[in-house]
N, C-alpha and C positions, 0 to 999 in steps of 0.2 A: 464050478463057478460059471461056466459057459450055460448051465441050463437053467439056473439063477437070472443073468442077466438076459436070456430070452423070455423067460416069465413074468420079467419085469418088461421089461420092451414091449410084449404083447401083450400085457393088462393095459399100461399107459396107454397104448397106442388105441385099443378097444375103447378105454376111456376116454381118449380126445373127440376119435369116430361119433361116440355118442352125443358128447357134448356139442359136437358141431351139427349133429341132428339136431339138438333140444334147441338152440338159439334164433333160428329160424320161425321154428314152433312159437317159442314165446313172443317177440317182436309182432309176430302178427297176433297172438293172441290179447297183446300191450294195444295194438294200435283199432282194431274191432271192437276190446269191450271195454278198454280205458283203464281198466283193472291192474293189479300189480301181481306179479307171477310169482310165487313163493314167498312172497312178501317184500320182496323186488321189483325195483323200478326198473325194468331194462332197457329203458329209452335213455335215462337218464345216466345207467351206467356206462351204456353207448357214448354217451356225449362227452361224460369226464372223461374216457379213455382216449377218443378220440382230439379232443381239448389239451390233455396232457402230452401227447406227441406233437399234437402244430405248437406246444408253445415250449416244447424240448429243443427247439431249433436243430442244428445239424445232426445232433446227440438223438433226437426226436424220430429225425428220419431213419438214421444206422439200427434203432435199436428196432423200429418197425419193419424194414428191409428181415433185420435178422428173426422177426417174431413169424412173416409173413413164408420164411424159407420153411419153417417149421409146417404148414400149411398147404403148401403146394405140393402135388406126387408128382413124381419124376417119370 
């Protein structure tokens, strides 16, 4: 079970790694050719996400605190 839940812990965590490569990449590929990234608006998904936490009020801020622990290496 232990070598289960490391294979799973180090796929995800491979997978976040890259995801947080890729998002970078497109933002600026969004903002240079105006284009949409996989058929994605990523400016726009930026903005609802970012939209939806200032208007979560308290609730808004706990939940981004805890998204943003996820994110930070120790």
């Amino acid at each position: 079970m232990e070598k289960v839940t490391s294979y799973l812990t180090g796929f995800f965590g491979g997978l976040m790694a890259v995801m947080t490569a890729i998002l970078p990449v497109t933002i600026l590929w969004y903002v240079l050719t105006g284009g949409d990234v996989w058929g994605m608006d990523v400016i726009t998904n930026l903005t609802g996400l970012v939209d939806m936490f200032g208007n979560g009020g308290f609730t808004g801020l706990i939940v981004l605190v805890i998204l943003m622990g996820f994110f930070v290496k120790k």
